[in-house]
C-alpha positions in Angstrom: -18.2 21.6 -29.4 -17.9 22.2 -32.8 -19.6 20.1 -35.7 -16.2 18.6 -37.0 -14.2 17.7 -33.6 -17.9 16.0 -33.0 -18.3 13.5 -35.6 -14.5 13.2 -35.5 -15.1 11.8 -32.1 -17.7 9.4 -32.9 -15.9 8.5 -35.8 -13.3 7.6 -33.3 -14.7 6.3 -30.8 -16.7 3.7 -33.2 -13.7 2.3 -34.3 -12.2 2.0 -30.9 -15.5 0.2 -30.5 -15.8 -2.5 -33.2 -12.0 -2.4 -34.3 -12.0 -6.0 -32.9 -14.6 -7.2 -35.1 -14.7 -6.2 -39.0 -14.4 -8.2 -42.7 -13.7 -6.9 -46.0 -15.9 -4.2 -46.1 -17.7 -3.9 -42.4 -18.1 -4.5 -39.0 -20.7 -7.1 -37.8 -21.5 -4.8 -34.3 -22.0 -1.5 -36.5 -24.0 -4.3 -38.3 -26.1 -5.4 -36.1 -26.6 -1.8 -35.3 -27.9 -0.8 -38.5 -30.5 -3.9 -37.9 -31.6 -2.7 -34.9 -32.2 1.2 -36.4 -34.2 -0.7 -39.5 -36.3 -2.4 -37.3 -37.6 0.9 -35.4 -37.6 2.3 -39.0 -34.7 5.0 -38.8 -32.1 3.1 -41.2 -33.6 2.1 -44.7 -29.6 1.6 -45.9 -27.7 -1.4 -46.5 -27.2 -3.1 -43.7 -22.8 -3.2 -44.7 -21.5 -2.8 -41.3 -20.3 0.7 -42.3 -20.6 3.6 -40.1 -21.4 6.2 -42.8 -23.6 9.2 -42.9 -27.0 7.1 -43.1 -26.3 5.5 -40.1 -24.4 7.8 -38.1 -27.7 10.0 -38.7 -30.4 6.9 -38.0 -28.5 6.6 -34.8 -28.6 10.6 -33.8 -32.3 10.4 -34.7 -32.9 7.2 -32.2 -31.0 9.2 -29.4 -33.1 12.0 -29.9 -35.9 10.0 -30.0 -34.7 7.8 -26.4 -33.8 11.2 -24.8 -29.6 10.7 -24.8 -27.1 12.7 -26.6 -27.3 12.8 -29.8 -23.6 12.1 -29.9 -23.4 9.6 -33.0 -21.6 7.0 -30.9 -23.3 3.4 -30.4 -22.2 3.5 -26.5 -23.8 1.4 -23.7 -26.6 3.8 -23.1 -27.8 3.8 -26.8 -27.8 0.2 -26.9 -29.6 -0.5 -23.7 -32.2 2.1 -25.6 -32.5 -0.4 -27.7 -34.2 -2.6 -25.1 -33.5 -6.2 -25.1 -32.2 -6.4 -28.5 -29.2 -4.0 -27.6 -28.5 -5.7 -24.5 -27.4 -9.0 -26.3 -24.2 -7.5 -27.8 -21.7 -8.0 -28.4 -21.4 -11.0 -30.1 -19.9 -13.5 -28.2 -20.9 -13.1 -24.8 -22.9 -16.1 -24.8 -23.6 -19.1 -27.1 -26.2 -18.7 -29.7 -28.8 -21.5 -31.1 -32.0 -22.0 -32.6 -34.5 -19.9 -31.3 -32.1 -16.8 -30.1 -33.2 -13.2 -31.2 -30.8 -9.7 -30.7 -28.1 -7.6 -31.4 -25.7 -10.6 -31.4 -27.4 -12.8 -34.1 -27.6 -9.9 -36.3 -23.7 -9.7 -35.9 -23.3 -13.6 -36.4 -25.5 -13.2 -39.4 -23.7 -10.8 -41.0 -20.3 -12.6 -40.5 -21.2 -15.8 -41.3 -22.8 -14.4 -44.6 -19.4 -12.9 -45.4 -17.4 -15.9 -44.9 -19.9 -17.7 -47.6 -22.9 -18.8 -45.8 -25.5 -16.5 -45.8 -28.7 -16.7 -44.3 -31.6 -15.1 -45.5 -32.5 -11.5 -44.1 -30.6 -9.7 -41.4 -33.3 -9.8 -39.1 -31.6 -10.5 -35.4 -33.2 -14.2 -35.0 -31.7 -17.0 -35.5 -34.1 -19.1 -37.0 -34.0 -22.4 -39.4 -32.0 -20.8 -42.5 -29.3 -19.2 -39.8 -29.0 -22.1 -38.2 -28.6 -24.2 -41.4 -25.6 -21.8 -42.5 -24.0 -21.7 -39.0 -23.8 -25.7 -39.1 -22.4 -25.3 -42.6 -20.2 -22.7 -41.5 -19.0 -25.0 -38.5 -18.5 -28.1 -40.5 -16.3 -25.6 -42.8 -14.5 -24.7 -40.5 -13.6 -28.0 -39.0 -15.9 -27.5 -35.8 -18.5 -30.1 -34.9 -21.4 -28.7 -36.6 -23.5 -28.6 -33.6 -25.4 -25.3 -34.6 -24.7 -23.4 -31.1 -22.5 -20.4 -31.5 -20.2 -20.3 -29.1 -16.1 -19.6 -28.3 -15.2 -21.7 -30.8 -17.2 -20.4 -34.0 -16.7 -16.8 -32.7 -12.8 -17.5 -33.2 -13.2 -19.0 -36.4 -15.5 -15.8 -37.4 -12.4 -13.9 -36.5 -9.9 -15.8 -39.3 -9.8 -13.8 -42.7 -12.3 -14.4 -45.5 -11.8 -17.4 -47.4 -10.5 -17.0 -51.1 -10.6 -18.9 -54.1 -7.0 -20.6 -54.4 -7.6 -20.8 -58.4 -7.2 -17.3 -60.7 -10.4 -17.3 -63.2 -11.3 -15.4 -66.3 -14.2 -13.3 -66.3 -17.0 -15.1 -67.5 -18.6 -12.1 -69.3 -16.5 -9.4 -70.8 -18.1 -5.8 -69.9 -19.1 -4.2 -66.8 -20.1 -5.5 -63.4 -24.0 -4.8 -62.3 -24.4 -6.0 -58.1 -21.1 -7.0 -56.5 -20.6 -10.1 -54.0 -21.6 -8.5 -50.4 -24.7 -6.8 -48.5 -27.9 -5.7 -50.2 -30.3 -4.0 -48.0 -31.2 -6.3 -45.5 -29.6 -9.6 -47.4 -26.7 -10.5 -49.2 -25.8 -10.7 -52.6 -23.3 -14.5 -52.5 -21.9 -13.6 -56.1 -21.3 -11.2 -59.2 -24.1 -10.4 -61.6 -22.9 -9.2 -65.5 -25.9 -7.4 -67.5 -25.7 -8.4 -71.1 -28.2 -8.8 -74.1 -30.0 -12.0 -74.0 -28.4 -14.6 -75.4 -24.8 -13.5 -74.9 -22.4 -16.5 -74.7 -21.7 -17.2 -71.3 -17.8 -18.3 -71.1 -16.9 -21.2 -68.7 -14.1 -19.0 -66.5 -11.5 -22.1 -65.7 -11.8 -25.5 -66.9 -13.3 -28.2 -65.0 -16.3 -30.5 -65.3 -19.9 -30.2 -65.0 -21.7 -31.6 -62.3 -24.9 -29.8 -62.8 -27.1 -28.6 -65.5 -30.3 -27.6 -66.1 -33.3 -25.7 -64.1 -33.0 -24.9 -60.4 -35.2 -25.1 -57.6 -33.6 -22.2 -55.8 -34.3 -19.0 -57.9 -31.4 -19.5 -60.1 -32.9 -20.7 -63.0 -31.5 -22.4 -65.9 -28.3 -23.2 -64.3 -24.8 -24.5 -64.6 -21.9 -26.0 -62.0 -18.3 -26.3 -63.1 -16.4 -28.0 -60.6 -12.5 -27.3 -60.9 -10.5 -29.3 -58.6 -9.0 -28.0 -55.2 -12.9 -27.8 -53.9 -13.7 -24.9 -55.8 -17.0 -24.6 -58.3 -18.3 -21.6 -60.3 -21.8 -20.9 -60.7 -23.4 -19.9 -63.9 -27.6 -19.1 -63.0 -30.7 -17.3 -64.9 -29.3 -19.2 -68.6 -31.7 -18.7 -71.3 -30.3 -21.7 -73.0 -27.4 -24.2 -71.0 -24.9 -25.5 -73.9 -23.6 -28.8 -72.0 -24.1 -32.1 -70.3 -23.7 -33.1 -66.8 -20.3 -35.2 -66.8 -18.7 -33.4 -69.5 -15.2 -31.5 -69.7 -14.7 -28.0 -70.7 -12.2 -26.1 -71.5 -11.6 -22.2 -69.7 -13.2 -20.0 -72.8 -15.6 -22.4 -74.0 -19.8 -21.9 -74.2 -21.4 -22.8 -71.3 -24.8 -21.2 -71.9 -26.5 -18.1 -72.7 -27.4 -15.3 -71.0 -31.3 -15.0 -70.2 -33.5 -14.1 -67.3 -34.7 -17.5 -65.9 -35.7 -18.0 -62.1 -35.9 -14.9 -59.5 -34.5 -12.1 -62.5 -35.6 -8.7 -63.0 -33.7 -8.7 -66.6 -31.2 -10.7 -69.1 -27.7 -11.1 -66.8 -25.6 -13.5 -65.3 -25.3 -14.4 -61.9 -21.7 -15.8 -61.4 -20.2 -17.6 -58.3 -17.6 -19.1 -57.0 -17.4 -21.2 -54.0 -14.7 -23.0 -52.1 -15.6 -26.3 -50.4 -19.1 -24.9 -50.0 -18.7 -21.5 -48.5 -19.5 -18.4 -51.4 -16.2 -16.2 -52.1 -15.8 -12.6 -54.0 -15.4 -13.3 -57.4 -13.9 -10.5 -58.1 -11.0 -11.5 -55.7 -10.6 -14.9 -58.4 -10.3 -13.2 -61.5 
């Protein structure tokens, strides 16, 4: 067969696959996938849910490697390979709680981090962080937060991503460093903007603070606007935080300065926005 019609096929047949599962920018099955490929280490990608080159060619690898064709497509056969982590999926053929491991945690992982709860690492186990954000996620979402994943969550998984019902200015001018959504194995819940320590950092809607000063969660010198509508943008790693918790800004006005305080390689800000809890894209708000 020749080498085109070939990965035209699998290109194919993996959408016909996972067409009934996929977000902004992936599918949670070709995510879980990629997990599985990581953890026999053929896939040192993203895990973004994207059947591309890296993991069409992680997945040839771990055919060769099991003894199937080497077709590129993630059929029964590859994921029974897999052992028992390929024979949970797909998501949604049973309920998920605390303690569950396989293909279809990864999956729930990776959609509940992109409708704003993410977890921790895409690791396939649904441990105490995972089942923290599926409760969160639940509650959300309306759903008794009982932190089993079952018929009910899946369909809510299903809905579009949430969005921020307020436009925003940017709170930086300039260019964009990591965007809101996978990287490597976690995910990134905001926008980062590299500037020169010390830069003003612009509040990017009016509202009121209800939180200011240093984190305990890696952010740093930090800063919550809340804006009405249950939305509130995050302002994290501040060198220096320019106002009071309780006080009024206006959309424009100093909020703090850039810096490199909490879990930061180097001077940016880390922007989010969040609505009622759950992280949106920023970039979707502005």
């Amino acid at each position: 067969m020749p080498r085109f019609f070939a990965a035209s096929l699998s290109a194919v047949a993996a959408a016909l696959v996972f067409a009934s599962w996929s977000t902004a920018a992936g599918s949670p099955e070709v995510a879980a996938l990629q997990v599985g490929l990581r953890g026999r280490g053929l896939y040192v990608g993203t895990v973004d849910g994207v059947l591309g080159p890296g993991t069409e060619n992680a997945l040839r690898r771990f055919q060769r490697r099991a003894g199937l064709a080497a077709d590129g497509v993630p059929g029964p056969r590859t994921r029974k390979a897999l052992g028992r982590y390929g024979r949970r999926a797909p998501l949604g053929r049973r309920t998920l709680a605390l303690g569950s491991r396989g293909w279809d945690v990864a999956a729930l992982q990776f959609a509940l981090a992109w409708h704003g709860f993410p977890s921790g690492t895409f690791d396939g186990y649904l441990g105490a962080h995972s089942e923290a954000a599926l409760r969160s996620f639940q509650a959300w979402a309306g759903i008794p937060p009982d932190g089993a994943a079952g018929p009910s969550t899946i369909s809510a998984l299903r809905m579009p991503l949430p969005h921020s019902p307020i436009t925003f200015a940017r709170p930086l001018p300039g260019p964009t460093g990591d965007l809101f959504g996978p990287r490597g194995a976690r995910f990134h819940a905001g926008v980062d903007f590299p500037a020169a320590f010390g830069t003003p950092v612009s509040a990017a809607g009016s509202g009121r603070v209800v939180f200011a000063g240093p984190s305990g969660s890696g952010w740093g010198n930090m800063v919550v606007l809340a804006h009405g509508q249950g939305v509130r943008t995050r302002y994290a790693h501040l060198s220096q935080i320019d106002v009071q918790l309780g006080e009024r800004v206006a959309q424009g006005s100093t909020v703090g300065h850039v810096g490199a305080t909490g879990e930061a390689s180097g001077p940016h800000l880390h922007f989010e926005v969040l609505l009622r809890g759950a992280n949106v894209d920023p970039m979707t708000a502005f």
